[in-house]
Backbone as a ProteinNet text record, in pm:
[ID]
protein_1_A
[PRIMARY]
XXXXXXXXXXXXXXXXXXXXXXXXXXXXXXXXXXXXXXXXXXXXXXXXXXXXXXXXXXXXXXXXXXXXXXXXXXXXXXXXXXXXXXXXXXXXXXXXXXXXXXXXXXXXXXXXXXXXXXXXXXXXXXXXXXXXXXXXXXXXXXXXXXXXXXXXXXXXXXXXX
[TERTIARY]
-189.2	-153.7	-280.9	-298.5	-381.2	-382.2	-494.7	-495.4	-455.6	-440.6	-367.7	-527.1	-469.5	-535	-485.9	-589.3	-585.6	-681.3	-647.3	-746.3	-689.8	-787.6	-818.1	-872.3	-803.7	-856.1	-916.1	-1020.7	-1059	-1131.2	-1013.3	-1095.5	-1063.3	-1007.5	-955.7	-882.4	-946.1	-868.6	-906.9	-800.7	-786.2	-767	-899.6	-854.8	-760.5	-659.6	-543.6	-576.6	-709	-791.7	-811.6	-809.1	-849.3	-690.5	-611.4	-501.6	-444.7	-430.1	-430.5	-489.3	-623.2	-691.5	-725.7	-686.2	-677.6	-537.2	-494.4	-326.9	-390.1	-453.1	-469.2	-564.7	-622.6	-718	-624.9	-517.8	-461.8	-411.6	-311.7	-236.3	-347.9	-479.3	-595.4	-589.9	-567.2	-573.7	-512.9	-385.1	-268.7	-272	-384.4	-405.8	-487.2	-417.6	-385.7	-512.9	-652.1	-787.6	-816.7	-758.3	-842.8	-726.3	-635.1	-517.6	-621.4	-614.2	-669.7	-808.4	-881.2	-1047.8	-1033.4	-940.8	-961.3	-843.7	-719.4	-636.2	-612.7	-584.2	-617.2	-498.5	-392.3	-261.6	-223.7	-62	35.8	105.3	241.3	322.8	361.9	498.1	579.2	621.4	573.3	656.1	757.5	888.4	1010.9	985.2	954.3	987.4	909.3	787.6	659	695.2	755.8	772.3	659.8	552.4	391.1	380.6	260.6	210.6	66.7	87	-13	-93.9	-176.8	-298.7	-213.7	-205	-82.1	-217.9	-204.2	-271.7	-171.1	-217.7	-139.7	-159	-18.2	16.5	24.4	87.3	16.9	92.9	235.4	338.2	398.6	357.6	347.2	570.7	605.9	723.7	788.3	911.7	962.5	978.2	993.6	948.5	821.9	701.8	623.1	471.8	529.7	433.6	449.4	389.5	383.5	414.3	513.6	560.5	482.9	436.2	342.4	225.6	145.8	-39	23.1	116.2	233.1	213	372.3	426.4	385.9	252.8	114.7	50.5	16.9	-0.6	77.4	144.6	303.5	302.7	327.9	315.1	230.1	92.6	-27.4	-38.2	107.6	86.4	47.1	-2.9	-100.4	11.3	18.3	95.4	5.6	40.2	-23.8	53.4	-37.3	62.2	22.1	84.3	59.5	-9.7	-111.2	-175.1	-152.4	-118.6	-39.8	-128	-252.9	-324.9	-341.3	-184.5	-176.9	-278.2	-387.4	-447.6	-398.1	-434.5	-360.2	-452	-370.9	-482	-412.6	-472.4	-449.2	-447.7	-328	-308	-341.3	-289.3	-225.7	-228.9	-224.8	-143.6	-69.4	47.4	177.8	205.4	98.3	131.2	11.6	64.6	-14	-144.9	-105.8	-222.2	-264.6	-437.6	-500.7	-454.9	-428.5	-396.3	-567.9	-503.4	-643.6	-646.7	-611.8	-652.8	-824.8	-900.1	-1039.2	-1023.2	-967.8	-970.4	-907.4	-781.4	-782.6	-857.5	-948.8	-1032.4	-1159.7	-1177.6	-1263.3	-1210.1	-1082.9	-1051.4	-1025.1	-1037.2	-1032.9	-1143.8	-1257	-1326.8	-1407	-1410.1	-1457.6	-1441.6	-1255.1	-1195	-1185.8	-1270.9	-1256.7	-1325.1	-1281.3	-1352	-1465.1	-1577.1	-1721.2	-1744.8	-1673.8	-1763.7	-1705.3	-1601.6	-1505.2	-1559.9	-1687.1	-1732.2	-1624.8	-1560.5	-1421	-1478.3	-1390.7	-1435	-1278.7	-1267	-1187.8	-1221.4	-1204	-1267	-1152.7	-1239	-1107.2	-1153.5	-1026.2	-1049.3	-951.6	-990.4	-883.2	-872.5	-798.1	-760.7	-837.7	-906.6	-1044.6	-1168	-1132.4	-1284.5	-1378.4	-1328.7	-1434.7	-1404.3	-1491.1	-1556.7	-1530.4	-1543.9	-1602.2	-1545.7	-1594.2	-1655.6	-1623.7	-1501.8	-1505.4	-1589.8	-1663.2	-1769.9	-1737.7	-1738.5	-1735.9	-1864.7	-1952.1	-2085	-2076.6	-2100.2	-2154.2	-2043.9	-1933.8	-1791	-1819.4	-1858.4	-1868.1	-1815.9	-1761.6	-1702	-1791.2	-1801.1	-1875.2	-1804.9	-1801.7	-1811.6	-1915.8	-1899	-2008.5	-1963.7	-2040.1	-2014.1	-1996.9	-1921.6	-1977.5	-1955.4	-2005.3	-2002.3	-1988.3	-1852.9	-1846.9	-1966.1	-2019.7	-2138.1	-2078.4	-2061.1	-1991.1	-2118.4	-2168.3	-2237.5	-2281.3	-2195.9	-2250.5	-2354.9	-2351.2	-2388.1	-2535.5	-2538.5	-2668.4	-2672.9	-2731	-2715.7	-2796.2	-2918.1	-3008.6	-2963.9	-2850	-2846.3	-2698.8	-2694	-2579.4	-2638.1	-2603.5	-2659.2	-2648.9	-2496.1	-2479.6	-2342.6	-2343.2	-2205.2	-2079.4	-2092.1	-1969.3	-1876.5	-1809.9	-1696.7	-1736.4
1927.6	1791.3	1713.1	1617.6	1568.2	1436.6	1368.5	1195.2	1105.9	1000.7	887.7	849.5	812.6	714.5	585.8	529.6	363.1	395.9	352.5	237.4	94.6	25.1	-107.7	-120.8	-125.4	-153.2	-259.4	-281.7	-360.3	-388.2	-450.9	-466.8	-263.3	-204.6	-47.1	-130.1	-173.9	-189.9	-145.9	-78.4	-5.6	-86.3	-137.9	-222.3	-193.3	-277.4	-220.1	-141.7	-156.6	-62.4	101.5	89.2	244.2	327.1	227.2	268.3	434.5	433.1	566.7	670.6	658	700.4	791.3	675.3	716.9	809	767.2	868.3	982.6	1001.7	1138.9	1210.2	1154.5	1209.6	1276.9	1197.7	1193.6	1399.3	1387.4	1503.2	1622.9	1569	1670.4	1769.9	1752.3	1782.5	1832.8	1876.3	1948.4	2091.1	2104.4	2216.5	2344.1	2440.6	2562.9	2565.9	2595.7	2644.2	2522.9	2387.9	2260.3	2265.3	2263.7	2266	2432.5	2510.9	2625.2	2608.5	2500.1	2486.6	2383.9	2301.4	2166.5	2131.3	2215.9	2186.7	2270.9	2183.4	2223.9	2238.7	2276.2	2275.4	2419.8	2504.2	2593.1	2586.5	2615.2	2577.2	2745.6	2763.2	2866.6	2850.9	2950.1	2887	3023.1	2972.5	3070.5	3154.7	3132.4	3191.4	3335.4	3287.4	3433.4	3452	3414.6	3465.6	3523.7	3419.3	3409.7	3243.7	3270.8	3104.3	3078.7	2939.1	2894.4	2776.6	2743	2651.7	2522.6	2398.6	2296.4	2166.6	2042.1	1925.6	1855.4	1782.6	1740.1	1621	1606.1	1476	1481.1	1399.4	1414.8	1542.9	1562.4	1641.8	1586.9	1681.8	1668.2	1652.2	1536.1	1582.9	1700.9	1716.4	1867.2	1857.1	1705.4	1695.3	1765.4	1767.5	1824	1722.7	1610	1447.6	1375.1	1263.6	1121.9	980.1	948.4	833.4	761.6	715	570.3	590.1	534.9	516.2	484.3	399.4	377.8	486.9	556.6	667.9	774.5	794.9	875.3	872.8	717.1	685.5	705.3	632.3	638.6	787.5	934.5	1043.5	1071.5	1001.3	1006.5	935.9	837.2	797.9	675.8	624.6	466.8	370.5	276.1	180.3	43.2	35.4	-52	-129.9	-277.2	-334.2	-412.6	-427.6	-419.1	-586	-643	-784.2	-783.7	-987.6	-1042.6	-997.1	-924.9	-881.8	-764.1	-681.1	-533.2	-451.1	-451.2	-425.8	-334.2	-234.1	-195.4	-176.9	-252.9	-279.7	-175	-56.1	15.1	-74.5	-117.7	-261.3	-131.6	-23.2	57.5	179.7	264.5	359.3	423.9	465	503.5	612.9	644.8	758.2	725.7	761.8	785.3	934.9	1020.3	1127.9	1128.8	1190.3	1182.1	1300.1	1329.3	1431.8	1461.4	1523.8	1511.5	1373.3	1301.3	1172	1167.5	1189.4	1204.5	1250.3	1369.1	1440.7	1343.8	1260.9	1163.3	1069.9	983.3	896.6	962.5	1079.9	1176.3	1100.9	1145.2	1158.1	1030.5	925.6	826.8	698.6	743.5	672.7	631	726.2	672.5	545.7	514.4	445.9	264.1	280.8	160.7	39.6	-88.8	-199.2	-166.7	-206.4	-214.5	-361.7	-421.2	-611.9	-642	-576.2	-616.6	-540	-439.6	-337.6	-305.8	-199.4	-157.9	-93.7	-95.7	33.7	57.3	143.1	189.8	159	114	90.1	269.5	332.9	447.9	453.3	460.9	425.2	552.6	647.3	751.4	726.9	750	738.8	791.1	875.7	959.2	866.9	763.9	697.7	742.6	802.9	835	708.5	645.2	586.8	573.7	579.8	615.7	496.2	499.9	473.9	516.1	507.8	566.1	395.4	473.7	347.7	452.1	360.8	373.2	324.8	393.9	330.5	433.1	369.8	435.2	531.2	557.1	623	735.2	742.5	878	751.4	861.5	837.7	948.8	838.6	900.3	873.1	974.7	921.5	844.3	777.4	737.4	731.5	788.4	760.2	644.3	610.3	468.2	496.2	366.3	361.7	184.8	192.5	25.8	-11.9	-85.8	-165.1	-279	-302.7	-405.1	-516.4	-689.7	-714.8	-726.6	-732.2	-731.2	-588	-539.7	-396.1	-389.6	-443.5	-490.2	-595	-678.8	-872.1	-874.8	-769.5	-811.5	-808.7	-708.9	-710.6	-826.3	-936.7	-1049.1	-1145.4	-1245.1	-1382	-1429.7	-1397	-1496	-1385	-1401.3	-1392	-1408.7	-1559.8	-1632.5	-1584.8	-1609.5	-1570.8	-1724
269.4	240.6	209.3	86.4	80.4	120.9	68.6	129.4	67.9	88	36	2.6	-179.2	-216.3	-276.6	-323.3	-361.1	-496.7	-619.6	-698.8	-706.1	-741.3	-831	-947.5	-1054.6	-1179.7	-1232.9	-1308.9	-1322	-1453.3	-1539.7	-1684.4	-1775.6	-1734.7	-1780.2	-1934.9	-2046.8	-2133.1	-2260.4	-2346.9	-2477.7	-2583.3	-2705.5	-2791.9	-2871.2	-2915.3	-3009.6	-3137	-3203.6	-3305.7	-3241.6	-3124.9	-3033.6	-2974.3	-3053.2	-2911.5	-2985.1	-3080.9	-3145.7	-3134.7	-3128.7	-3122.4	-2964.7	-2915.8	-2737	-2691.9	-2775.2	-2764.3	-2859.6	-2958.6	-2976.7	-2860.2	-2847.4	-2732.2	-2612.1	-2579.3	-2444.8	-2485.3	-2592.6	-2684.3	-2691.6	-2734.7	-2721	-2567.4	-2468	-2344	-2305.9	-2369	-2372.2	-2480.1	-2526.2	-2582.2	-2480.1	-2504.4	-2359.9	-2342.2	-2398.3	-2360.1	-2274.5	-2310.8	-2247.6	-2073.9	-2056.2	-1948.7	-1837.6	-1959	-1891.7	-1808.3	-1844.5	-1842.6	-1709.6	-1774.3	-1691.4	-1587	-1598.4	-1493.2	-1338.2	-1212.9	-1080	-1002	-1097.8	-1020.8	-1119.3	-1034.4	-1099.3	-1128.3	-1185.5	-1291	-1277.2	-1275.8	-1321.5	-1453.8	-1564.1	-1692.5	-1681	-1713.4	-1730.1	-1822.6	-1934.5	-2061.4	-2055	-1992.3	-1981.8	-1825.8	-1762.3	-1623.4	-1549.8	-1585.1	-1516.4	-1471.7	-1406.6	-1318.8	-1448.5	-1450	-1574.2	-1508.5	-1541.4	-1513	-1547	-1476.7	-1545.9	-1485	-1496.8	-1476.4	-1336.8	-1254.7	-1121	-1162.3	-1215	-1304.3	-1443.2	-1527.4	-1698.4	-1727.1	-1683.9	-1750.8	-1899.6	-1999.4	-2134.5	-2171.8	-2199.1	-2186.7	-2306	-2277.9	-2377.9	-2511.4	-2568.7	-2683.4	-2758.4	-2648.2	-2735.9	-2769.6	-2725.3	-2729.7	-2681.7	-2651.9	-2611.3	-2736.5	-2713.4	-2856.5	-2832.2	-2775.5	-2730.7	-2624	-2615	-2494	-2399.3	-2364.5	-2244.7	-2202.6	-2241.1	-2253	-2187.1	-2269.4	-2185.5	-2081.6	-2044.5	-1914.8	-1820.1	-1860.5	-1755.7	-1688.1	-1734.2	-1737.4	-1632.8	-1639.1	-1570.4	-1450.1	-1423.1	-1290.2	-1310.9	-1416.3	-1473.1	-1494.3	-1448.6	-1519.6	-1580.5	-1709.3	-1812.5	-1819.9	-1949.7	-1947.5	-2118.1	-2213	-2338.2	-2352.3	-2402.7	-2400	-2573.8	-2572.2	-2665.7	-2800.6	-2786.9	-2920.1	-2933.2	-2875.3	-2931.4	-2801	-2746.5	-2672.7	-2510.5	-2502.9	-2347.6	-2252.4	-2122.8	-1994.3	-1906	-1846.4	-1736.4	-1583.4	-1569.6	-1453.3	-1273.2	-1274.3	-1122.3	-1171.4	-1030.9	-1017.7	-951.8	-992.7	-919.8	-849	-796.8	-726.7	-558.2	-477.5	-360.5	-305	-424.3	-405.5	-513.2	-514.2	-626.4	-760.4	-815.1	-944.1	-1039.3	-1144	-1231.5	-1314.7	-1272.4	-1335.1	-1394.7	-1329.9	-1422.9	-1542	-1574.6	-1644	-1804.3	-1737.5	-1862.2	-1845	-1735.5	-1780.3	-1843.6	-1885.2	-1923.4	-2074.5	-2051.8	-2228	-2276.2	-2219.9	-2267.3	-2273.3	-2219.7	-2238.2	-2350.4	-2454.5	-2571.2	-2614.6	-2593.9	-2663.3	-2569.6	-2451.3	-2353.8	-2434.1	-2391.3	-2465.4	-2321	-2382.3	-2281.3	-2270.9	-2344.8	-2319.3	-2177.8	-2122.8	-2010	-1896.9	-1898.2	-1770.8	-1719.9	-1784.8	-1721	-1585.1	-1460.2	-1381.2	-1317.2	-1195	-1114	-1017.7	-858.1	-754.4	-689.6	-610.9	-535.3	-377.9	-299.9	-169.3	-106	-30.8	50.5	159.2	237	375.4	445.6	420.3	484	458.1	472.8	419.9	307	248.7	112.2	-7.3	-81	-155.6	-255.6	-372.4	-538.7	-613	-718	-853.7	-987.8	-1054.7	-1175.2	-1264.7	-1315.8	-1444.6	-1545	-1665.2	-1812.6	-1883.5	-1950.7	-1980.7	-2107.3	-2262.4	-2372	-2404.4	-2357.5	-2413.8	-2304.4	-2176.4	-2058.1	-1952.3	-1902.4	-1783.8	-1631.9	-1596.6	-1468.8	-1311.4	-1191.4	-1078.9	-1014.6	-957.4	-840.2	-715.7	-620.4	-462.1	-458.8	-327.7	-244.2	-124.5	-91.1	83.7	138.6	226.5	255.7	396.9	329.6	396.9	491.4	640.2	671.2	729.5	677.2	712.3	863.9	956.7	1101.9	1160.1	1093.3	1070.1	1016.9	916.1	824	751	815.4	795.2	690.9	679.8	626.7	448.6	438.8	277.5	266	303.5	261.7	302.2	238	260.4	374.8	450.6	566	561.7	695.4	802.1	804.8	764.2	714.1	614.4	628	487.7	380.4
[MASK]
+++++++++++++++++++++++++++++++++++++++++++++++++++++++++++++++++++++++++++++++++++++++++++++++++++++++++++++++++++++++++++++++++++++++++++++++++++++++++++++++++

């Protein structure tokens, strides 16, 4: 059993010039060498009556595609939300355990607006930390660690709220 997590999004937004673009990307990831390389879950497929490398989360539906960057997200556990200039903001996410979600902020960072410093804030029930940042079209982790000031006064101004 794994841990409960949390993000906070913040500023995660796809200019409406990229949004295509970011949906091909998403479709890119679903090709068997990349699922094979990059996915951390199993999958029984019937047809070959073998176990296959599958993504935990980001089930490709049987169509074959994703009609819409929604669509795709949605899939991924993300819930967006479309802004009045065509534009899509990654608002949550809908699920309580972590999946390969990196793996699409991998694939989608090319396409992030940067004037907005998109990031992710991620928080587990185990006290672990992190950091998804978007810088130059890479997506990176970063540790963290919550600092509480009574603890160390010296790095906050004051006490007070």
């Amino acid at each position: 059993m794994g841990y409960l997590i949390h993000y906070s999004f913040h500023n995660v937004r796809i200019p409406a010039s990229q949004v295509t673009a970011a949906l091909a990307a998403i479709h890119h990831l679903y090709q068997l060498e990349i699922v094979e390389r990059m996915g951390t879950a199993m999958s029984y497929d019937h047809t070959t009556k073998t176990m296959r490398k599958c993504y935990r989360g980001g089930h490709l539906p049987s169509t074959g595609s994703f009609a819409t960057l929604m669509d795709a997200l949605q899939a991924w556990s993300l819930g967006s939300v479309q802004q009045a200039d065509g534009s899509i903001e990654i608002v949550e996410y809908r699920c309580d355990k972590a999946g390969d979600e990196s793996v699409l902020f991998d694939a989608i960072a090319p396409f992030l607006d940067y004037s907005c410093n998109p990031r992710i804030d991620a928080f587990q029930d185990n006290n672990e930390h992190w950091r998804h940042v978007f810088i130059d079209g890479q997506h990176r982790q970063v540790l963290g660690k919550v600092i509480f000031a009574d603890q160390h006064p010296e790095l906050f101004d004051s006490l007070e709220n």
